[in-house]
C-alpha positions in Angstrom: 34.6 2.0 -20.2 31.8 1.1 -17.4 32.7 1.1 -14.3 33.5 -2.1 -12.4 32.3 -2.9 -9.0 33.1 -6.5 -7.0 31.9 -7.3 -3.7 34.4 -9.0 -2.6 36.9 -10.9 0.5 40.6 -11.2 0.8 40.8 -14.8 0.6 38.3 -15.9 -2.1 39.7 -17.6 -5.0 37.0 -17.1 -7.1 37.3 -13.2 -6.1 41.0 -13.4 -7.3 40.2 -15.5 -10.5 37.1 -12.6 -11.7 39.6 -9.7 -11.1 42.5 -11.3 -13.1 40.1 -12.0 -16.0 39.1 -8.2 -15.9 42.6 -7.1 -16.1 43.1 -9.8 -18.8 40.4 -7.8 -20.5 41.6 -4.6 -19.6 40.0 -3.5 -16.6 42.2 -1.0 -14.8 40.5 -0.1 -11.6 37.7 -2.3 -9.8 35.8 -0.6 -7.2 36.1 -3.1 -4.8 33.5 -3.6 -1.8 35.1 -5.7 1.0 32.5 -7.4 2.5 35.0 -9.3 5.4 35.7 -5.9 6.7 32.2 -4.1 6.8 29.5 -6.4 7.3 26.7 -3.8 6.1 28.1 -3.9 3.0 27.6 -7.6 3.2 23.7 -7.0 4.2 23.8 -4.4 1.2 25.1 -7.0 -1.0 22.5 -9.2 -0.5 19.8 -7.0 -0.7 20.6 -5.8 -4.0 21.4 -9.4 -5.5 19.6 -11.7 -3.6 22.7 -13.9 -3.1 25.3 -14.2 -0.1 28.3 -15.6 -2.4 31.2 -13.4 -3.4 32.0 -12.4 -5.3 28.8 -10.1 -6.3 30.5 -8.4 -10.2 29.0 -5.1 -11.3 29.4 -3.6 -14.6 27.7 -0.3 -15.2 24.3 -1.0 -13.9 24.4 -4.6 -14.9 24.9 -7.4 -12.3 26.7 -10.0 -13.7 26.8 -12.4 -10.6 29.4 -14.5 -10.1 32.9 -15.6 -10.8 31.1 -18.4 -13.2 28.7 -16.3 -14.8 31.7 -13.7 -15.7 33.5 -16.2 -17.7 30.4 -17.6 -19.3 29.4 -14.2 -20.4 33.2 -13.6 -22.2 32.7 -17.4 -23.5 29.7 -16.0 -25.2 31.4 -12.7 -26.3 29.3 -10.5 -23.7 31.6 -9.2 -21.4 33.7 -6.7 -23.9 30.9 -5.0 -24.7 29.2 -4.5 -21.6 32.6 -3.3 -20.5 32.8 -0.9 -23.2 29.6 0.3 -22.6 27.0 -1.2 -25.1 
């Protein structure tokens, strides 16, 4: 399985929302990035994706965005794969 990284912050629903749909889909361990508590990582965040929002969903190499763009891509069928690594 790919690995699974999430910028995140304690307090964002949509944060919460992402990470219970990847356990849903069987996602045991998310490499979480708290952004709240280091603000370079914030900086690094939005360097790498362009966009200030969390949360920021890695898969592999593949940014997926956003909470919304994770549940569109498992609406399409997208995200099991990816997470299984094809």
């Amino acid at each position: 399985m790919n690995v699974v990284r999430m910028y995140t912050t304690q307090v964002c629903p949509y944060c919460l929302r992402a990470k219970a749909l990847l356990k849903q889909r069987g996602v045991a361990r998310i490499d979480e990035v708290r952004v709240d508590l280091d603000p370079q990582q914030r900086d690094k965040m939005i360097e790498i994706t362009g966009r200030r929002t969390v949360p920021q969903i890695f898969i592999g190499d593949t940014h997926v965005g956003g909470c919304d763009e994770l549940i569109a891509l498992d609406q399409r069928g997208g995200l099991m794969p990816l997470l299984a690594g094809g």
